[in-house]
Steps between C-alpha positions, in 0.01 A plus 500: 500500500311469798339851430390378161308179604342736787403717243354232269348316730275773658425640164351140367333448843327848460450578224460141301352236747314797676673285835742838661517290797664168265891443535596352168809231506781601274515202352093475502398404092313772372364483145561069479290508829220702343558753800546802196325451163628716187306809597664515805878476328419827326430667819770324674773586220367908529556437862842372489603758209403852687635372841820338414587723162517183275355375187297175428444377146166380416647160451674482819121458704473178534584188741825429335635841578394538809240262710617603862624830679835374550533465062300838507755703734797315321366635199485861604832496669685343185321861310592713782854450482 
């Protein structure tokens, strides 16, 4: 789990917010804070899909499904297994 919020984390710092040197809080709001608008979910959701091996519906990108890394990396471990 750890790995995955690592991984997150430094991908939406770098390649997101443009910040690589931000450390993002697990439970840090993402998309109810504004931090990542709808664009940003698309490129987030190819992210999480060719690094972890799992699938994200369409209708899964949004705050209810996942607003914070710790939802996001639950999310991909529930698929993984």
């Amino acid at each position: 789990m750890e790995e995955t919020l690592s991984s997150l984390s430094n991908y939406i710092a770098r390649e997101i917010l443009k910040q690589p040197g931000r450390q993002l809080s697990p439970a840090e709001k993402l998309i109810s804070s504004g931090l990542i608008d709808s664009f940003n979910l698309v490129d987030l959701s190819i992210f999480v899909e060719t690094t972890f091996g799992v699938h994200i519906d369409d209708t899964e990108l949004n705050a209810s499904t996942f607003d914070s890394l710790n939802e996001l990396a639950a999310l991909i471990q529930e698929r993984q297994a």
